[in-house]
C-alpha positions in Angstrom: 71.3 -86.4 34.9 69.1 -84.9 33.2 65.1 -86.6 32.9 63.1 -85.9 29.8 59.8 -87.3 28.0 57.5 -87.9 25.7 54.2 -88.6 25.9 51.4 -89.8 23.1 49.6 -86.9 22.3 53.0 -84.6 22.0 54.0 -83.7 18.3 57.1 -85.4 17.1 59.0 -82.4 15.1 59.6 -83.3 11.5 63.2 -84.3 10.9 65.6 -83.9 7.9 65.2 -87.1 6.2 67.6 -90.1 6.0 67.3 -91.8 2.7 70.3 -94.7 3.5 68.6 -95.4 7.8 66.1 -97.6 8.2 65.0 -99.0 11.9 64.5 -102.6 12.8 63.4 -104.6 15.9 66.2 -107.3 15.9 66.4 -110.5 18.0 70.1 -111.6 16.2 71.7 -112.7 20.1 74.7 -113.0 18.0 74.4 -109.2 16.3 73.3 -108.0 19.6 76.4 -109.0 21.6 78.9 -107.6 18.8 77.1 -104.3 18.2 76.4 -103.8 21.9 79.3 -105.1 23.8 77.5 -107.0 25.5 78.3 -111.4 26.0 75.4 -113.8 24.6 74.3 -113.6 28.4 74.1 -109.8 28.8 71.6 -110.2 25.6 69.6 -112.8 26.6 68.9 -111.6 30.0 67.8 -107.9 28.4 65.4 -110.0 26.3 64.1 -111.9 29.3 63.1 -108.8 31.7 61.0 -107.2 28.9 63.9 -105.2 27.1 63.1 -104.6 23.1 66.3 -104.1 21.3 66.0 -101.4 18.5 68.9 -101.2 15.5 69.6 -98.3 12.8 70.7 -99.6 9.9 72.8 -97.6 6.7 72.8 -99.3 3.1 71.6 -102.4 5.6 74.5 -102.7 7.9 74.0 -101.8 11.6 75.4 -99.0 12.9 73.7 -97.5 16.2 70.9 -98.8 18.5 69.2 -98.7 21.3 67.3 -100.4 24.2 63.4 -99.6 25.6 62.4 -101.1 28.5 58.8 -102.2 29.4 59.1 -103.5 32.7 61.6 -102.6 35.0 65.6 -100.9 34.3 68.6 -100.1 36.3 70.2 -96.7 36.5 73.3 -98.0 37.6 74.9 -94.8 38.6 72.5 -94.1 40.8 71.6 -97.7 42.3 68.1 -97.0 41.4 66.2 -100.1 39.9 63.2 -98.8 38.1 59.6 -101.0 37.8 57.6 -99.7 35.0 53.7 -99.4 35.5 51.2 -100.3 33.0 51.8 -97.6 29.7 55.2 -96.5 30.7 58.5 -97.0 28.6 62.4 -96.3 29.8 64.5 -95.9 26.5 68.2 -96.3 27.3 71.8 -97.5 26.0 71.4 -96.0 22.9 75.2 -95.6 21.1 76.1 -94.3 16.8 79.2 -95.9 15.9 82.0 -93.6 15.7 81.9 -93.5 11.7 78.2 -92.8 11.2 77.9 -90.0 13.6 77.3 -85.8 13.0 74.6 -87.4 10.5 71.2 -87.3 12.5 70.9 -91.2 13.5 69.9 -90.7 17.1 66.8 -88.4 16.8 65.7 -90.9 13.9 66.3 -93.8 16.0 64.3 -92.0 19.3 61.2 -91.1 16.5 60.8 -94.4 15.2 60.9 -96.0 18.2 58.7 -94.0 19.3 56.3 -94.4 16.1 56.6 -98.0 16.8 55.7 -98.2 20.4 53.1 -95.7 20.9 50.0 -98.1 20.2 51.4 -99.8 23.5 52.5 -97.3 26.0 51.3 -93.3 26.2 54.9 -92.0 28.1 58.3 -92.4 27.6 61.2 -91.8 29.4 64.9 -90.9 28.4 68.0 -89.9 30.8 70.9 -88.0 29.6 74.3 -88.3 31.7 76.1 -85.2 32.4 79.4 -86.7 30.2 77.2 -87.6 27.3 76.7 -84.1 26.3 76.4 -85.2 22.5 72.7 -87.2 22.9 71.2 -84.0 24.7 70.3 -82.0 21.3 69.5 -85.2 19.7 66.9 -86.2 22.3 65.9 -82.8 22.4 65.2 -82.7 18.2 63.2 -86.1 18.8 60.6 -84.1 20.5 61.5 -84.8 24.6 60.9 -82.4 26.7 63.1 -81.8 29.8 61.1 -82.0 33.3 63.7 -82.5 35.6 67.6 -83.6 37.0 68.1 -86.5 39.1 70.8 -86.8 40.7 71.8 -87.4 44.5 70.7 -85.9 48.2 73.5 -85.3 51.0 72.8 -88.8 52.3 73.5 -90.2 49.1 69.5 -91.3 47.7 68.7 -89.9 44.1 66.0 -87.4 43.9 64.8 -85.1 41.0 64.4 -81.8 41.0 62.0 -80.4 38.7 63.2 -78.1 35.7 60.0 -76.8 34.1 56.9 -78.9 34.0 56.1 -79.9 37.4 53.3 -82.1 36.5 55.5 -83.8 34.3 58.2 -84.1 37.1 56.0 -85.5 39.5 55.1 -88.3 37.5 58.5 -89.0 36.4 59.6 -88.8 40.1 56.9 -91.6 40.8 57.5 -93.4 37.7 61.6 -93.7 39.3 60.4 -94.3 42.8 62.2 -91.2 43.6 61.2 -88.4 45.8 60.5 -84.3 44.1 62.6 -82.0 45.8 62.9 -78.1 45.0 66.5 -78.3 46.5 69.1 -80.2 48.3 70.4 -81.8 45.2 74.2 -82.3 44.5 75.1 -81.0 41.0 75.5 -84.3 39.9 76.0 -88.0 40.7 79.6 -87.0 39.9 80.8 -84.6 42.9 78.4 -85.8 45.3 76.3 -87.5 47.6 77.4 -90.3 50.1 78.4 -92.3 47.4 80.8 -89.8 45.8 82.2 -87.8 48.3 82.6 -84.4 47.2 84.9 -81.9 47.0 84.6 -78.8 49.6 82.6 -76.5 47.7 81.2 -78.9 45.2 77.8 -78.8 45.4 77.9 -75.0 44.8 79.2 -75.8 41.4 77.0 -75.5 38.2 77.2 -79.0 36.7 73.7 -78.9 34.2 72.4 -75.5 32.9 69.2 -74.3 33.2 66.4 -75.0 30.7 66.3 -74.1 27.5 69.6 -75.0 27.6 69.7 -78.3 29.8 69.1 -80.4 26.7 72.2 -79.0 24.8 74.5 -78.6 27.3 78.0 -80.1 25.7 79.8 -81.4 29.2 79.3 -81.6 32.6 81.0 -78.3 34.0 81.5 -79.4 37.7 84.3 -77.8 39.1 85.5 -80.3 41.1 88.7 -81.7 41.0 87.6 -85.5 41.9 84.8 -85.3 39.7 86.3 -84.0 37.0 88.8 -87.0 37.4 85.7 -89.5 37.5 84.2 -87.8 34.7 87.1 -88.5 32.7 87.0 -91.9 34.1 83.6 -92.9 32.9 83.9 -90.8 29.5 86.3 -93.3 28.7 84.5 -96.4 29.2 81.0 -95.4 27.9 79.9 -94.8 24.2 78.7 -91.3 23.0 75.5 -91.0 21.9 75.1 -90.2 18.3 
């Protein structure tokens, strides 16, 4: 996974503009649950632990959005629950729907959340998933920067391992409660670690490039058999990014 971020003082790249998108904060349970999947429940309990829901509208009907946390989140994968401090925002379960995407709505989305937020909070956070390939050059156009990958240590705890701006790493790595590690990671939270036993050679696969290419990567590349079977897995559950 790969950990980016923005902070207030960063510039926020101009962007092509979108006559038909507009951005709204929305608190429609009912649009909530049918745009996001999610049961009347789901929604209420997002509103109720500090989660703002953001929506992109086109001609006025909803068509992507996108969550920002300002307390604590879950990283699922990784059984990592997050508490925010003071300043500090988690953006996540963002999703275009499949009509509306190819036309710049996620890095508009990201901006003017951003826009909207910033009188509140100075840094923000944003992970990409290895099998959402799509959101990494949208995030990456918003103006993130990439500091580091989190992803999991032999005996199965995440960690993250920083890409570039080490500073930037260490506070994301305190931000996620998560230890700063030069090495020792697996790839990804797909091959291995205790909770996904890999495959022999695994964690000598490649599964994120490098930087400047980490934010743009297209897939996941890990070679091994099981995870390219869970990748395939998940792909098929989750929503691409737009």
């Amino acid at each position: 996974m790969a950990l980016a971020t923005w902070w207030r003082d960063d510039v926020l790249p101009a962007l092509p503009p979108l006559r038909n998108f507009q951005v709204g904060r929305v608190q429609d349970e009912d649009l909530l649950s049918q745009l996001c999947g999610l049961n009347g429940r789901e929604v209420q309990q997002r509103l109720d632990t500090g989660h703002r829901p953001y929506v992109g509208f086109w001609d006025g009907r909803p068509v992507a959005y996108g969550w920002m946390a300002s307390r604590k989140a879950e990283i699922g994968e990784l059984g990592l629950t997050i508490r925010l401090p003071q300043m500090h925002r988690y953006l996540w379960d963002f999703a275009t729907l499949p009509a509306y995407r190819g036309r710049g709505i996620y890095p508009h989305l990201l901006q003017e959340i951003l826009i909207r937020e910033v009188g509140h909070a100075y840094y923000f956070w944003i992970i990409r998933a290895p099998e959402n390939g799509a959101s990494g050059s949208g995030i990456r156009k918003a103006g993130f920067t990439a500091v580091g990958q989190l992803s999991l240590l032999e005996n199965g705890r995440p960690a993250l391992a920083a890409v570039d701006n080490s500073e930037r790493a260490e506070i994301g790595a305190d931000v996620l409660g998560v230890p700063l590690v030069a090495a020792g990671l697996f790839p990804c939270w797909h091959c291995g670690g205790a909770a996904y036993p890999a495959a022999p050679g695994a964690s000598l696969c490649t599964c994120e490039p490098s930087e400047p290419e980490l934010m743009a990567a297209d897939d996941c590349a890990c070679a091994a058999p099981s995870g390219a079977q869970r990748r395939e897995s998940l792909a098929a559950s989750q929503p691409v990014w737009g």
